[in-house]
C-alpha positions as CSV (number, residue, x, y, z in Angstrom):
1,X,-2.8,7.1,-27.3
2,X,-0.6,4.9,-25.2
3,X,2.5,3.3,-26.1
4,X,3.0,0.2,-23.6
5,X,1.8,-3.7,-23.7
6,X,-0.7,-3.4,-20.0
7,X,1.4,-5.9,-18.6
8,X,1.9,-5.0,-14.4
9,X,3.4,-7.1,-11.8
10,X,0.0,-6.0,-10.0
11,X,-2.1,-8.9,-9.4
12,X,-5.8,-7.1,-9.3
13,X,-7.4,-6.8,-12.0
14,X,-4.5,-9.1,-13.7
15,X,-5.6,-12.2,-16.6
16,X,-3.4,-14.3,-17.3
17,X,-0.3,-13.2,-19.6
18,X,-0.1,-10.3,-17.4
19,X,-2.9,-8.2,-18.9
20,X,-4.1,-5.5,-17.1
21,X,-7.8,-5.1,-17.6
22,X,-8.2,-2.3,-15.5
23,X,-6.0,0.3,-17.1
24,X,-6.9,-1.7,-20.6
25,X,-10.4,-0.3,-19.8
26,X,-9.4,3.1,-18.8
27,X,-7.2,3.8,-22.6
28,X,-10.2,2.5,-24.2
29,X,-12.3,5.0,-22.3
30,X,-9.6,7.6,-22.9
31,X,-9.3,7.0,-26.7
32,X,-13.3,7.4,-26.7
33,X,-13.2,11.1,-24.8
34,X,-10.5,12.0,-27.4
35,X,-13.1,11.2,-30.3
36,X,-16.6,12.3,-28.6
37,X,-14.7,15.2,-27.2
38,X,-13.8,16.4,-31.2
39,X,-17.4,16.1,-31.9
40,X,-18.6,18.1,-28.9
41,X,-20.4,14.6,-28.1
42,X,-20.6,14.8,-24.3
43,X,-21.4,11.1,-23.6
44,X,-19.1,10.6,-21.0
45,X,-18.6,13.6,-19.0
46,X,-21.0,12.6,-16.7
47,X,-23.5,15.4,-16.9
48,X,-20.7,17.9,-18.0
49,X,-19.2,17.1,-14.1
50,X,-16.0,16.1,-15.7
51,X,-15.5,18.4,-18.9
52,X,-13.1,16.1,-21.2
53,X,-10.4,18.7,-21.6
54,X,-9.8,19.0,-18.0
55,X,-7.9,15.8,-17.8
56,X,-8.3,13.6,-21.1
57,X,-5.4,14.1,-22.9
58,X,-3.0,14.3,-19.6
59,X,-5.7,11.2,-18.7
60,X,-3.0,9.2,-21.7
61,X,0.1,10.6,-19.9
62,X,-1.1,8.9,-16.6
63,X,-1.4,5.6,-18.1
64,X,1.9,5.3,-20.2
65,X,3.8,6.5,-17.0
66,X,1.8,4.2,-14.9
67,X,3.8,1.6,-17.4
68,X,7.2,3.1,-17.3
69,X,9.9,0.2,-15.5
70,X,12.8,1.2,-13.9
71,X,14.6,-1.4,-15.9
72,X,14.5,0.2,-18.9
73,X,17.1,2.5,-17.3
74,X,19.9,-0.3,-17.9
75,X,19.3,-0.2,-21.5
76,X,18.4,3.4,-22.4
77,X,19.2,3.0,-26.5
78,X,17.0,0.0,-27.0
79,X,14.3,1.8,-24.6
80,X,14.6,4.9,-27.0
81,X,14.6,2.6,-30.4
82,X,11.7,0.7,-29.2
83,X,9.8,3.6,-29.0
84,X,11.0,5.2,-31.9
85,X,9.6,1.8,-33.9
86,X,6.3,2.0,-31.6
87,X,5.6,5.7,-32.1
88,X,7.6,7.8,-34.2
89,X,7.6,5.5,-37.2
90,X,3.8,4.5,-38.2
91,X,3.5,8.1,-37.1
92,X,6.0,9.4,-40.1
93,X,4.3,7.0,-42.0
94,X,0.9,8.4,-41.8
95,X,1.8,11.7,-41.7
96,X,3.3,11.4,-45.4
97,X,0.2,10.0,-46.2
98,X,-2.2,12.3,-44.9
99,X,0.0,15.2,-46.8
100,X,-0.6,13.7,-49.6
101,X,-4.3,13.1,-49.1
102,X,-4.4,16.9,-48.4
103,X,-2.6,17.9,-51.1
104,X,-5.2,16.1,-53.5
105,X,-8.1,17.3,-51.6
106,X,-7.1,21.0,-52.2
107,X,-6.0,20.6,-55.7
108,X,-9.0,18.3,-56.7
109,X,-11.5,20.2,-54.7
110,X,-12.4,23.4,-52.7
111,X,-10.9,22.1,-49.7
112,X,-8.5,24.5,-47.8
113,X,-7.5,21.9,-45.2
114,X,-3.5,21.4,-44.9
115,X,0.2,22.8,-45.9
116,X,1.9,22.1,-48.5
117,X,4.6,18.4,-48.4
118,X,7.7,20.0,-47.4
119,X,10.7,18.6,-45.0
120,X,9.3,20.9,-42.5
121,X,6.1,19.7,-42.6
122,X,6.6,15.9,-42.7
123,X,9.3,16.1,-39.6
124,X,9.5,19.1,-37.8
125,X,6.1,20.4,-37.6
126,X,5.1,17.6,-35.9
127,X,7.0,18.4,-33.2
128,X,6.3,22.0,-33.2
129,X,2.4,21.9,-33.1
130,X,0.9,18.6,-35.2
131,X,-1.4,20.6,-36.9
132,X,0.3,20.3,-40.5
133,X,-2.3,18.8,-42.5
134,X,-5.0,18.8,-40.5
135,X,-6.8,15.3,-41.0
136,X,-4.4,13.6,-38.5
137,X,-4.1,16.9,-35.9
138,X,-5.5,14.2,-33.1
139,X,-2.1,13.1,-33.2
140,X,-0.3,15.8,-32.0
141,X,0.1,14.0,-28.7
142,X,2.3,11.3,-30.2
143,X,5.5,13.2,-30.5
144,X,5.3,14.7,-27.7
145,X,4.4,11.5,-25.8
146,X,8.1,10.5,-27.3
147,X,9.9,13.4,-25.9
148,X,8.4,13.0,-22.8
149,X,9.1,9.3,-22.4
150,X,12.6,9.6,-23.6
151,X,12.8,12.8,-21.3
152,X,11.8,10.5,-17.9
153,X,14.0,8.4,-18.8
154,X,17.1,10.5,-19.1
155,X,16.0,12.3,-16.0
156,X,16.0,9.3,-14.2
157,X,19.3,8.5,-15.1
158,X,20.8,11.4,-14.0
159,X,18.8,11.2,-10.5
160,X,19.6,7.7,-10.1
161,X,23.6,8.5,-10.7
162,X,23.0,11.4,-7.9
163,X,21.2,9.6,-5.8
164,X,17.9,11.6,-6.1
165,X,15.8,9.1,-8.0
166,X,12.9,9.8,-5.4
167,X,9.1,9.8,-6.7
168,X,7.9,12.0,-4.3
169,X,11.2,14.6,-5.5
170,X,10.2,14.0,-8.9
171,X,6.5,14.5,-8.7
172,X,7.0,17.6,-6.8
173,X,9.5,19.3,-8.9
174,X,7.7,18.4,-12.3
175,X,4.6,19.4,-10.7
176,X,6.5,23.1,-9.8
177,X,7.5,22.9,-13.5
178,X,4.0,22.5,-14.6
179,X,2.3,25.0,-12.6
180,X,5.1,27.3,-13.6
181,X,3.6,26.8,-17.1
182,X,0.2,27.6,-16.7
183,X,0.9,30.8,-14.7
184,X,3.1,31.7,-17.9
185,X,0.1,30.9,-20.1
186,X,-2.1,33.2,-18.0
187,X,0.3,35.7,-18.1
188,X,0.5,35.7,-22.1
189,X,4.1,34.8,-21.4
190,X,3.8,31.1,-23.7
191,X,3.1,32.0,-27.1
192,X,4.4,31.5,-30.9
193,X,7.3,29.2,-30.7
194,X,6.9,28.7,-26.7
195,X,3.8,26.4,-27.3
196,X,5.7,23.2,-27.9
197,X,7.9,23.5,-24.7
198,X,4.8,24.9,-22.7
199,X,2.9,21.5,-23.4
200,X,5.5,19.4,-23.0
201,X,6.6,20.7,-19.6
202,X,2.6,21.1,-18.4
203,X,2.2,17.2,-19.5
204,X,5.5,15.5,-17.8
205,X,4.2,15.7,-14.3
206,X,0.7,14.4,-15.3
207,X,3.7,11.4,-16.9
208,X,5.0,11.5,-13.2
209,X,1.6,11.2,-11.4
210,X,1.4,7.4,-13.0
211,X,4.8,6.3,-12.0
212,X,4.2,7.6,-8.9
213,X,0.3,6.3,-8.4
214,X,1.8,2.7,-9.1
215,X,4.7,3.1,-6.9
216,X,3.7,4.6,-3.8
217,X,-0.5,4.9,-4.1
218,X,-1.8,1.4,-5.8
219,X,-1.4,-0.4,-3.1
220,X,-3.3,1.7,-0.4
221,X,-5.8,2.2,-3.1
222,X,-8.7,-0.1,-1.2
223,X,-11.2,2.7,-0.1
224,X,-14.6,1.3,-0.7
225,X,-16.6,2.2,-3.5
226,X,-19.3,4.3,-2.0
227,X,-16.9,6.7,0.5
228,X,-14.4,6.7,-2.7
229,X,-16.9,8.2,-5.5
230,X,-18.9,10.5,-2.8
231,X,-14.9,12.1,-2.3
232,X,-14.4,12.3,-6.1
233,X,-17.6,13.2,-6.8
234,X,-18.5,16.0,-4.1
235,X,-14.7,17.7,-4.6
236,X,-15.7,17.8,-8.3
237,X,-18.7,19.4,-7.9
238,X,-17.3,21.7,-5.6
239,X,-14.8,22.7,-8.4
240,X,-17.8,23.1,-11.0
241,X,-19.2,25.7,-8.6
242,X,-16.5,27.4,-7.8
243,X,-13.7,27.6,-10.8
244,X,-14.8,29.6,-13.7
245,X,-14.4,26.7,-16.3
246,X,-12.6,23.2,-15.8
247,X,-11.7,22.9,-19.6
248,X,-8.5,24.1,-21.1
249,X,-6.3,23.1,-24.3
250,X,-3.3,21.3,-24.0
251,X,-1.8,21.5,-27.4
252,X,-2.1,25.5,-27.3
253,X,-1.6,26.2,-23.6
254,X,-4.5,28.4,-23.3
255,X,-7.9,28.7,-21.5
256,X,-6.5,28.4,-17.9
257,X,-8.9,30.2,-16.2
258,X,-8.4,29.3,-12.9
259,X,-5.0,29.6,-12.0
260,X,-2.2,27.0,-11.9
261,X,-2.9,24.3,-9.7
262,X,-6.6,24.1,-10.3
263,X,-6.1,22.1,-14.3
264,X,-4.0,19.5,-11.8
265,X,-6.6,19.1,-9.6
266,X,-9.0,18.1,-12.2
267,X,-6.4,15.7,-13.7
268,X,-6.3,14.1,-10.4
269,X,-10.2,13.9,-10.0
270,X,-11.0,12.9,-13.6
271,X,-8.1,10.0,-13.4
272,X,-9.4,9.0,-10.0
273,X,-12.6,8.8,-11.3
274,X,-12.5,7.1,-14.4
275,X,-9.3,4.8,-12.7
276,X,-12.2,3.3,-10.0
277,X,-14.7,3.2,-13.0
278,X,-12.2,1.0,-14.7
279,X,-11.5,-1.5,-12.0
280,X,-14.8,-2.3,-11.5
281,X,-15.6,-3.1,-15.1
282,X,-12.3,-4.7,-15.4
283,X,-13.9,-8.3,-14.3
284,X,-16.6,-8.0,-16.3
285,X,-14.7,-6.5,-19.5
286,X,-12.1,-9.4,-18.9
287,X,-9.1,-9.7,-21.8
288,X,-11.3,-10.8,-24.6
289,X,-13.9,-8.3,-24.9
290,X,-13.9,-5.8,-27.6
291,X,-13.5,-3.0,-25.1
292,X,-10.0,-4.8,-24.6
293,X,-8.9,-4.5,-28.4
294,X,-9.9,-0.8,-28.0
295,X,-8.1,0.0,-25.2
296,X,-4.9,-2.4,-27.0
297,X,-5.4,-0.4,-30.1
298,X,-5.7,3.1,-29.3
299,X,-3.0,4.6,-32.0
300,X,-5.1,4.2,-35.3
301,X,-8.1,5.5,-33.3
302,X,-6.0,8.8,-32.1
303,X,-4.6,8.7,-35.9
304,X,-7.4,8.4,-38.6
305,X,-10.7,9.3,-36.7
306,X,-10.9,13.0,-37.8
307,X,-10.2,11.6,-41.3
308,X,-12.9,9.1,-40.7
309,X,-15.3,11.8,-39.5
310,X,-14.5,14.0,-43.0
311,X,-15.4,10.7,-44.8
312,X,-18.7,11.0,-43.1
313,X,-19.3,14.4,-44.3
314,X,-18.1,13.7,-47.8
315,X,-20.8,11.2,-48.2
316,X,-23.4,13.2,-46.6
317,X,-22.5,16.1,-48.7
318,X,-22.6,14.0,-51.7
319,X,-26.3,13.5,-51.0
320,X,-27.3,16.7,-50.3
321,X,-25.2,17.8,-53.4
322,X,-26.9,14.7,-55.8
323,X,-30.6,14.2,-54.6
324,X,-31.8,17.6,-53.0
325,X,-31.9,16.1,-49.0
326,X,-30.2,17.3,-46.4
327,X,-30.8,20.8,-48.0
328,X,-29.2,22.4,-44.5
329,X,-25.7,21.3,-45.0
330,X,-23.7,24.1,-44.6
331,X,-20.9,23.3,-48.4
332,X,-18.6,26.8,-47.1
333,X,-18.2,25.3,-43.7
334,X,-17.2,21.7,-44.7
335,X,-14.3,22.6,-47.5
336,X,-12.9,25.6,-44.6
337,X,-13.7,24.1,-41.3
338,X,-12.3,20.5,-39.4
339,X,-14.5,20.8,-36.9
340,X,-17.8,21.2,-38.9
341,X,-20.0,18.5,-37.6
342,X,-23.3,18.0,-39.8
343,X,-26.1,16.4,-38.3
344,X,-29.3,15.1,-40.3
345,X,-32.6,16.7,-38.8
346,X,-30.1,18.3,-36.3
347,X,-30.3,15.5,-34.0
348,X,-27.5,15.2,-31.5
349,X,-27.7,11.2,-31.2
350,X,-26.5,11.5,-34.8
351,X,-22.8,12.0,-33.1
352,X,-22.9,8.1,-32.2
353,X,-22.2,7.4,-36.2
354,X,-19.3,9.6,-36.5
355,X,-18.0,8.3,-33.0
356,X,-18.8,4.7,-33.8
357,X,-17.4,5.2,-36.9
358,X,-14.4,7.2,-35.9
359,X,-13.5,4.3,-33.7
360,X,-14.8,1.2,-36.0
361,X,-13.0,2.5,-39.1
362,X,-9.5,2.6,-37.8
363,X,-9.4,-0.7,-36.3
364,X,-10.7,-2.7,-39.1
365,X,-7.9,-0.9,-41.3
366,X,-5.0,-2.0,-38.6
367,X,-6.5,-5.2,-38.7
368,X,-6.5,-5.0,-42.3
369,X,-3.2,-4.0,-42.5
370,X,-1.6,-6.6,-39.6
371,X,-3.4,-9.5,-41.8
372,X,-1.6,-7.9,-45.3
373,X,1.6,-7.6,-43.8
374,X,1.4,-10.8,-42.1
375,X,0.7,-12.7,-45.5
376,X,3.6,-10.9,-47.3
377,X,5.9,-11.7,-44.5
């Protein structure tokens, strides 16, 4: 989920109004991993050569850094209340609602999804973990994209007045920080209360590695296609064969099993990957196509599709519950278990309805909702 507009003083890949097709495309690809990647749906990972959680989630980081401006700097409280309007609040919003819609579901039903609606669970635990009612845990990732964004920003203040606001100092030291991280997590060092720092300060320099792609790497990016994908391509197989695991978890700092600087690495491959996929598909994609909108509208998708996926299984368990079919679903594992995906017959191309769904779903309802609010205005 990404917070900015995809306007870039860049020229390639540009439409008119400043759109940026290219990096349009690679949110809307992002968004996409995040939903097949909750379904275990490995559509895009290329033949499992690029895992999703070895670079999705720091994938979104990337891109809103690639976005950051140097301008915003001159007007740091309208920089923090614009993102507090973009971000915090229709996150707030939903989050009430979702409690609520938890709340019902347990009393109402044998579901055990969810805490109860407290202060702490409406506005702190979303900063501590995300994980308070469960049907919106995708969007864990939006506070801490906040405090990350409003955390470059006053670190850039503070170089700028010292005369150290230098991308390569930057990337370096965050990148120290990060690595510093993950060597804690293997070291069982980043547990409990340590979590929310630990993903924070393991995400930032992934937020540096866009500021700095734009600023010092965009414009020598112009290695052909073929020598550019046989690079990406052969180092990442090289790191399948050798690293015991790519994947790891962001939100839990855990599963490093390689040491610190290999989860960089694959950040760095997967972005470089799916950044060149992007470019090319940016003049066919254009700024009209519906992979566009996706890649415009990538907040209710990170927001409702788990939600939209348990809507899926409510209906399908209403079936097997009314007419005898679907005599397989598994009832205990639906009310106890988020990530219970039923599939009819136990086919796996059944995961394109709860992704097509899952991303479907939540842009009709912004839609929806932008038309509703527009008429009362």
């Amino acid at each position: 989920m990404t917070s900015m507009s995809y306007q870039t003083e860049s020229k390639e890949n540009t439409f008119p109004g400043g759109y940026n097709a290219a990096f349009g495309i690679l949110s809307a690809l992002a968004i996409i991993m995040v939903a097949a990647g909750h379904l275990g749906y490995n559509i895009l990972t290329v033949g499992d050569l690029f895992p999703y959680y070895s670079f999705h989630v720091p994938l979104f980081m990337f891109i809103s850094g690639y976005f950051y401006r140097q301008e915003e700097q001159e007007r740091p409280f309208s920089y923090i209340k614009k993102k507090v309007r973009r971000l915090l609040l229709p996150y707030f919003i939903c989050n009430l609602a979702y409690g609520l819609i938890a709340w019902l579901l347990r009393l109402w039903g044998d579901f055990t999804f969810g805490e109860p609606v407290t202060v702490k669970t409406l506005f702190l635990d979303p900063f501590l973990h995300g994980y308070q009612y469960i049907y919106n845990f995708a969007a864990w990732f939006v506070p801490v994209l906040f405090l990350i964004e409003v955390m470059n920003l006053l670190m850039r203040i503070v170089l700028r007045a010292i005369r150290l606001d230098n991308e390569w100092l930057i990337l370096t030291g965050t990148l120290a920080v990060g690595m510093a991280v993950v060597w804690l997590a293997i070291n069982g060092h980043v547990w409990g209360m340590y979590k929310m720092p630990g993903r924070i300060l393991f995400l930032y320099p992934c937020f540096q590695m866009g500021q700095f792609y734009r600023r010092k790497l965009e414009s020598h990016d112009r290695l052909g296609n073929l020598p550019y994908f046989a690079i990406v391509l052969g180092i990442q197989v090289l790191l399948n064969l050798c690293c015991n695991g790519l994947a790891y978890s962001c939100v839990w700092c855990t599963a490093f099993a390689n040491g610190p600087v290999i989860p960089y690495v694959t950040v760095v491959s997967g972005v470089a990957f799916w950044l060149r996929v992007s470019k090319i598909l940016a003049p066919v994609c254009g700024n009209n196509s519906a992979v566009a909108y996706l890649g415009r509208n990538t907040y209710p998708v990170m927001m409702h599709h788990i939600m939209v996926f348990m809507v899926i299984k409510m209906i399908l368990a209403a079936i097997a519950a009314g007419t005898g079919y679907l005599a397989d679903f598994d009832f205990e594992r639906f009310y106890t278990d988020i990530d219970y995906c039923y599939l009819i017959k136990g086919a796996e191309a059944f995961k394109m309805v709860y992704l097509a769904a899952g991303i479907v779903l939540p842009l009709l309802l912004q839609r929806g909702m932008r038309a509703l609010l527009k008429r009362s205005s």
